[in-house]
C-alpha positions as CSV (number, residue, x, y, z in Angstrom):
1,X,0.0,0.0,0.0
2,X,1.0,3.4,-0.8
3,X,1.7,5.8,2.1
4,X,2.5,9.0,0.8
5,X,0.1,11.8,0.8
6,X,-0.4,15.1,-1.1
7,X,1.7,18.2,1.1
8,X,0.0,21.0,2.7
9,X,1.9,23.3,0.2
10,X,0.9,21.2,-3.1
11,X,-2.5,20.9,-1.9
12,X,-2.6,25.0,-1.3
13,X,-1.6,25.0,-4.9
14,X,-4.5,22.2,-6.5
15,X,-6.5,24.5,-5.0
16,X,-5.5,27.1,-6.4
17,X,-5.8,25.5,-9.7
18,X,-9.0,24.4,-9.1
19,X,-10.7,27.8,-8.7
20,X,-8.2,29.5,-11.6
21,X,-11.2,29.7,-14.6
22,X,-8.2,30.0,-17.1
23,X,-6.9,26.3,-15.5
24,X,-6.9,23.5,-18.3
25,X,-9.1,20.6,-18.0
26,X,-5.8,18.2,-16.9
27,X,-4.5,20.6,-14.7
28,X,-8.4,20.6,-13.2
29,X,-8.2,17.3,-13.0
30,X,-4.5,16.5,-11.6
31,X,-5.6,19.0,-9.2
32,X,-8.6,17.4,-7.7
33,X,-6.8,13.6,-7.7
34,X,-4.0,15.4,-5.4
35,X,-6.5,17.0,-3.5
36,X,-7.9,14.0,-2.7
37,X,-5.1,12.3,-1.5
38,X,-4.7,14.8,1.2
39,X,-6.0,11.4,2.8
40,X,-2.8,8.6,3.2
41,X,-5.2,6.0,3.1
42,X,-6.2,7.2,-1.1
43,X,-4.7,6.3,-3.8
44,X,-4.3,7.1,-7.6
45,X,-6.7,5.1,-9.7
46,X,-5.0,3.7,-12.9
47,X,-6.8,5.8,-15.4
48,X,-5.4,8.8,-13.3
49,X,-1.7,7.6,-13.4
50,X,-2.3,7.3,-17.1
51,X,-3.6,10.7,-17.1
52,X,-0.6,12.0,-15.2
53,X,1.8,9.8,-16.8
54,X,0.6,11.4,-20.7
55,X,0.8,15.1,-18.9
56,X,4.8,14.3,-17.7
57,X,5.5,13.1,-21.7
58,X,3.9,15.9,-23.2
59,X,5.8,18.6,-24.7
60,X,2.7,21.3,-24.3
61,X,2.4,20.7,-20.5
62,X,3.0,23.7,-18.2
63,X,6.1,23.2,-15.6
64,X,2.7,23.6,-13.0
65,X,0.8,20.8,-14.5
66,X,3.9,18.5,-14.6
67,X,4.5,19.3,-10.7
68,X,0.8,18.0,-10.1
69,X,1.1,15.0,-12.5
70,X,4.6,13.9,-10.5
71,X,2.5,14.0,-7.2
72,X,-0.3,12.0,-8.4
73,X,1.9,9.4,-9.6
74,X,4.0,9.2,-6.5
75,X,0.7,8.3,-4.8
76,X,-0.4,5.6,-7.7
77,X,-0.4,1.4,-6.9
78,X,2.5,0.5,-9.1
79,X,2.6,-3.0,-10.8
80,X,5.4,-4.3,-12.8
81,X,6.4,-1.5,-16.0
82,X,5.4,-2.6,-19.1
């Protein structure tokens, strides 16, 4: 089981994101999965470590967005890499 959870500070900024109106829907979304794992007993579904892993790879992803995406996925069930 995975026993990180999301910081204070990192959660301060998902919020953040969350209320920004100009925010982008994966940034939106990276925002609210880190927010929810405020909680050490949560844990990143495997559809959102996909969604975080396909924001670290892109080119068009802001430094911000990558920041969230490396939090989710530090929180995510890993199985054996493909």
């Amino acid at each position: 089981m995975v026993k990180k959870h999301t910081s204070s500070r990192k959660a301060t900024k998902a919020a953040e994101i969350l209320r920004d109106p100009n925010a982008s829907k994966i940034a939106r979304s990276l925002a609210g999965s880190a927010l929810r794992q405020t909680d050490p007993k949560a844990v990143t579904s495997p559809e959102m470590a996909e969604k975080a892993a396909k924001a670290l790879e892109s080119g068009s992803t802001s430094k911000e967005t990558k920041s969230l995406a490396g939090t989710v996925l530090t929180q995510a069930e890993h199985s054996a890499r493909r």
